[in-house]
C-alpha positions as CSV (number, residue, x, y, z in Angstrom):
1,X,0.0,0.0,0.0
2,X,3.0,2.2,1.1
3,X,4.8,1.7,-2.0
4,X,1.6,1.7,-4.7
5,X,1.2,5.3,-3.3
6,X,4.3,6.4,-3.8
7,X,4.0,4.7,-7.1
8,X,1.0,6.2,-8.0
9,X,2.3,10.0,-7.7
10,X,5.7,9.1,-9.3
11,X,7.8,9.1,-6.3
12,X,9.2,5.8,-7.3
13,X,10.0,7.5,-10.8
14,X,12.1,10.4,-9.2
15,X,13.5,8.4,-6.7
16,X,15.2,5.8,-9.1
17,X,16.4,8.9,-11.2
18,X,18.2,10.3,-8.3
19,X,20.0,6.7,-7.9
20,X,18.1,4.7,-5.2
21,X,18.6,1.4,-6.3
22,X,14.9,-0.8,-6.4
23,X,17.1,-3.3,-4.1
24,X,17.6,-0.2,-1.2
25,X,14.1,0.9,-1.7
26,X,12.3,-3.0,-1.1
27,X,15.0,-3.4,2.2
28,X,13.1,-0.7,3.2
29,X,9.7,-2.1,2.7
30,X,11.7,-5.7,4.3
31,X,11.7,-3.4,7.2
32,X,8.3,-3.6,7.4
33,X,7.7,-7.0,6.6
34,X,10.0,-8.3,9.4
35,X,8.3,-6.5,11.8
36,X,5.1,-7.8,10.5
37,X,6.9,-11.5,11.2
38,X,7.7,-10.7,14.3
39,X,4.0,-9.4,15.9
40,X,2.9,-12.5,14.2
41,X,4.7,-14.8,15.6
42,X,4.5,-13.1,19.0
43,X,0.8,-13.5,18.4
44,X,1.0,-17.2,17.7
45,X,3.3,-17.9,20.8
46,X,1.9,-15.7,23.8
47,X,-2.0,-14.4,22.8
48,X,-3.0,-17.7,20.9
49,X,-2.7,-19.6,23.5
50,X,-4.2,-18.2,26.4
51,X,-7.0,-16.3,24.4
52,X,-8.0,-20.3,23.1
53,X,-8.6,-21.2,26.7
54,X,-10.9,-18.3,27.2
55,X,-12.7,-19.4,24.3
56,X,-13.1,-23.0,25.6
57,X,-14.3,-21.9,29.1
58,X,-16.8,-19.3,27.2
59,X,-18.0,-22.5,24.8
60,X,-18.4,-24.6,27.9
61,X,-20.6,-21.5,29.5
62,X,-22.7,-21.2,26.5
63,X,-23.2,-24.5,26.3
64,X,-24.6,-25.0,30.1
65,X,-22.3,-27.3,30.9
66,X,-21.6,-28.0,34.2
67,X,-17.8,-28.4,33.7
68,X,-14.6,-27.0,34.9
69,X,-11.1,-27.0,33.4
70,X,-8.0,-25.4,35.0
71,X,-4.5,-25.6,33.0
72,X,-2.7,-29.1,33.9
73,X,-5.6,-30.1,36.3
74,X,-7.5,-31.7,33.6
75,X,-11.2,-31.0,33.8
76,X,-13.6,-31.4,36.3
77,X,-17.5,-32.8,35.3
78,X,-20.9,-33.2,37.3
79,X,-23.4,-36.3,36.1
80,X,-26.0,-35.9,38.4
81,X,-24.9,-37.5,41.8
82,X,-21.1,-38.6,40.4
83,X,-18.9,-36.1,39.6
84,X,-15.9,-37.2,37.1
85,X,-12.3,-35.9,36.9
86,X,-10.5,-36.7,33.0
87,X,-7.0,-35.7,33.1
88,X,-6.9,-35.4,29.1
89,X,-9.0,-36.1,26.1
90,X,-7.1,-37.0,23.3
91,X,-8.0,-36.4,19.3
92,X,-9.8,-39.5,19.0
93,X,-11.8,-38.7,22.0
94,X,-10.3,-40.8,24.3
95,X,-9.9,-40.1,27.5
96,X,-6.7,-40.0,30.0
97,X,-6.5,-41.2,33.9
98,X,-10.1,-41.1,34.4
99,X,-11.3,-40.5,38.0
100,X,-15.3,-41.1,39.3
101,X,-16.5,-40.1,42.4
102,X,-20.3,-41.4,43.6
103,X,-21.9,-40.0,46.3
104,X,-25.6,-40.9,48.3
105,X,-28.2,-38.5,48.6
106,X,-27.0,-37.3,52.2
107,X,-23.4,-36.4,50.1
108,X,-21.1,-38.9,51.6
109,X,-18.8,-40.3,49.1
110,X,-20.0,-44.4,48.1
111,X,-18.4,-44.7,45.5
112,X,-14.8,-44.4,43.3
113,X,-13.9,-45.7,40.1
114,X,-9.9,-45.2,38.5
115,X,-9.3,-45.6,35.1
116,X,-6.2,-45.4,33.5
117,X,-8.4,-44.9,30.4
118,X,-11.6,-44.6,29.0
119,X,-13.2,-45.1,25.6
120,X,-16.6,-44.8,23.5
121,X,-17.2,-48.4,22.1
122,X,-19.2,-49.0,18.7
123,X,-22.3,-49.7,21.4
124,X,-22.5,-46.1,22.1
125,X,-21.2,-47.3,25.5
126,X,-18.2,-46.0,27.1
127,X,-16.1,-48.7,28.6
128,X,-13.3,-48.0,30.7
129,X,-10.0,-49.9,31.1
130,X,-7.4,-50.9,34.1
131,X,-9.7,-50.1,36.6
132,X,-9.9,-50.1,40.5
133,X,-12.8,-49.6,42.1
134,X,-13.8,-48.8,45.7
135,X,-16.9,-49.0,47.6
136,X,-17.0,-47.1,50.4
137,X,-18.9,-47.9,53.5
138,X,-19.2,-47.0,57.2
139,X,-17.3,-49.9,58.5
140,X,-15.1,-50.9,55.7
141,X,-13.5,-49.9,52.3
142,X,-13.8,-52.5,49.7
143,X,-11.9,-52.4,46.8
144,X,-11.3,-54.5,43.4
145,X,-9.4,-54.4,39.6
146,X,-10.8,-55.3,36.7
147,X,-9.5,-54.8,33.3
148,X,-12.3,-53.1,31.5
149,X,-15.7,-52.5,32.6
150,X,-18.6,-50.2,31.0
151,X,-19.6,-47.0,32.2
152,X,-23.0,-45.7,32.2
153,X,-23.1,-42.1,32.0
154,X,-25.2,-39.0,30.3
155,X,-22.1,-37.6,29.0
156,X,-21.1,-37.8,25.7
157,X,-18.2,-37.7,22.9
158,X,-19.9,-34.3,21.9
159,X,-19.1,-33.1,25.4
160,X,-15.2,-34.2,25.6
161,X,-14.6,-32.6,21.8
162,X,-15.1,-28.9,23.1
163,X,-12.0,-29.5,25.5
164,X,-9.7,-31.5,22.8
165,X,-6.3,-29.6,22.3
166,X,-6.8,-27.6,19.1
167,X,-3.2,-27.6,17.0
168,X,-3.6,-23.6,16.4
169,X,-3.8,-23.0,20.1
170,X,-0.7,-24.4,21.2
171,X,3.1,-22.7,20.2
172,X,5.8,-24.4,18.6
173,X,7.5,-26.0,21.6
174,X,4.0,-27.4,22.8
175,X,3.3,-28.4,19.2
176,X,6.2,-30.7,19.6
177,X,6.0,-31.7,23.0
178,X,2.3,-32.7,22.4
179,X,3.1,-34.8,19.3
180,X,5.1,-37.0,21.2
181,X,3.4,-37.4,23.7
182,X,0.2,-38.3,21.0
183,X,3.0,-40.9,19.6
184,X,3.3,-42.5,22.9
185,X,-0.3,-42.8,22.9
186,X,-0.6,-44.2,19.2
187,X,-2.4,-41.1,18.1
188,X,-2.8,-39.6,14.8
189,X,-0.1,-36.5,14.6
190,X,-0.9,-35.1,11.0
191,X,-2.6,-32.0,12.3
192,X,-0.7,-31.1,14.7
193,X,2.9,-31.6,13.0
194,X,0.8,-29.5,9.9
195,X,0.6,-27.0,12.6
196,X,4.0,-27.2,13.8
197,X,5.4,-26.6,10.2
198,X,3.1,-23.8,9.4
199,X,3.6,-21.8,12.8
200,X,7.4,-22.6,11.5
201,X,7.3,-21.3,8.0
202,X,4.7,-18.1,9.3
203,X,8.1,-15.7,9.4
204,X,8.9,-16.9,6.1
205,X,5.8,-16.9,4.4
206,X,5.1,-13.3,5.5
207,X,8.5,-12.3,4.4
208,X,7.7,-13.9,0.6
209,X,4.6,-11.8,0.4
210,X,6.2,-9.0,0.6
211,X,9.0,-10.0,-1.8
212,X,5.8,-10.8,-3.9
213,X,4.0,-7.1,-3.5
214,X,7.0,-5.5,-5.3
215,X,6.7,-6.6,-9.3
216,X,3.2,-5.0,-8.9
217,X,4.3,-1.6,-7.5
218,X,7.4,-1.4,-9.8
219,X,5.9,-2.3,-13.2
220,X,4.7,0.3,-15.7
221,X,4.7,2.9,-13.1
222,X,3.8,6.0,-16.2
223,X,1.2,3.7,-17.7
224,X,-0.8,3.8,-14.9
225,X,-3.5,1.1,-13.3
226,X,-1.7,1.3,-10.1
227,X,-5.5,-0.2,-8.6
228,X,-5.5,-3.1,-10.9
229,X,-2.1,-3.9,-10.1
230,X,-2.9,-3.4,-6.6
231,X,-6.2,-5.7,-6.7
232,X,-4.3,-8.3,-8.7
233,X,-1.5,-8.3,-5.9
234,X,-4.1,-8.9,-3.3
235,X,-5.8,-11.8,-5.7
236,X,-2.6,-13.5,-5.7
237,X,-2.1,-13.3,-2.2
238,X,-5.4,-14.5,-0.8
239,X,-4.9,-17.1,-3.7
240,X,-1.7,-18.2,-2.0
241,X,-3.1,-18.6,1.8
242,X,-6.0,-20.6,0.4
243,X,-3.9,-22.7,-1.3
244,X,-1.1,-23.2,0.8
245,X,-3.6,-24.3,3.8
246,X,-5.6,-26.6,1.4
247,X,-2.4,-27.9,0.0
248,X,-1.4,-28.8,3.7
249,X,-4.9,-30.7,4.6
250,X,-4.7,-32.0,1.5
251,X,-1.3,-33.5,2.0
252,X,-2.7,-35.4,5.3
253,X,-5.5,-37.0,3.5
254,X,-3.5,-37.8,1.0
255,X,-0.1,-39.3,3.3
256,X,1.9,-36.1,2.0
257,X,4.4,-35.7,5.2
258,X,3.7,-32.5,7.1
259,X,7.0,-31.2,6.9
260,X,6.3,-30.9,2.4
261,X,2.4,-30.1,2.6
262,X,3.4,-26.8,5.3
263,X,6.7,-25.3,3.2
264,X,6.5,-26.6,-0.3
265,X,3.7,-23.7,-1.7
266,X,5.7,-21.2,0.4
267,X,9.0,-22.3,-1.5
268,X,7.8,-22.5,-4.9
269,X,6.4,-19.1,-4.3
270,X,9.9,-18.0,-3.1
């Protein structure tokens, strides 16, 4: 925009006439798009993150669920009587070191059930695994293992996806601590390593699209259509973030690594 109007009154004319090489004139405009880099990955580290978890708690309020979730305390869910502690839910809506507590009407504690996991069968059941269970009673605690055992419960799959870790809500290092701990868990890591390389490549991609803005200020400044120019820059550039994201989801349904389906439209832009 800087440059087009500069362009567009023939500044850029008398300024190459007076010597300024085009190459001093875009490392100015590379001033600009650095600093642009910068804010956004500052955005993508720091706000992202926390202003995501704000958004789940506001989704969970809208929602009316009864449910509360505090950062590496898991979250915290009533059913009635039972209240239920799942330290994660995992993309395939799993959940992590699951912990049910049962109480009578007069709110003494009867009841609780450990899981190590839990799971939504093809019966629409949820079925839990490694399992102790206690049953609590005046005179005596009883307790016994089993290695699965259903669960009957209101709450749903529908429920647990509101609170599953979103890739763009997470900065690089957690992008990469996350996907192996998804690994260990024999998860599917395609989104979140597509994340991981396209949080990587932001700085770079930000940097070409600037590089890209400059054929369009430059050419045919005395013939005028400056605006078309202009409008045809921004076609090409929302044409290149549409395609560079599709290209990446793409590449996962298709088994393209990550690494290629994040960098590969950025470097052929380049």
């Amino acid at each position: 925009l800087g440059l087009s109007a500069l362009a567009a009154d023939s500044e850029l004319v008398a300024m190459r006439a007076a010597g300024v090489s085009v190459l001093r004139i875009v490392a100015a405009a590379m001033k600009v798009g650095l600093l642009l880099a910068v804010v956004a990955v500052l955005v993508g580290e720091y706000l992202v993150p926390v202003t995501e978890r704000m958004a789940e708690q506001g989704r969970a309020a809208a929602l009316k669920v009864r449910i509360k979730q505090q950062k590496d305390l898991g979250l915290w869910l009533r059913d009635g009587a039972t209240y239920v502690h799942v330290g994660e839910v995992l993309p395939d809506l799993s959940l992590l070191r699951v912990d049910i507590y049962e109480f009578d009407a007069g709110d003494r504690l009867v009841r609780h059930v450990r899981a190590a996991r839990g799971s939504y069968n093809n019966d629409a059941r949820w079925q839990l695994a490694d399992v102790r269970e206690s049953a609590i009673d005046v005179a005596q605690i009883t307790t016994r293992r089993v290695r699965l055992q259903d669960w009957p419960t209101g709450l749903t799959p529908d429920l647990f996806k509101v609170f599953t870790v979103r890739p763009e809500a997470l900065s690089v290092p957690q992008l990469y601590q996350y996907m192996r701990h998804l690994d260990q868990n024999k998860q599917n890591t395609g989104p979140y390593a597509l994340a991981f390389w396209q949080k990587l490549m932001s700085p770079f991609a930000t940097v070409v699209m600037m590089v890209v803005a400059i054929p369009f200020v430059f050419g045919l400044q005395r013939s005028g259509g400056v605006g078309a120019r202009l409008f045809t820059g921004i076609v090409l550039g929302l044409a290149f973030f549409v395609v560079s994201r599709g290209f990446g989801y793409f590449g996962l349904l298709y088994g393209v690594p990550a690494m290629l389906g994040a960098t590969l439209p950025t470097l052929l832009l380049s």
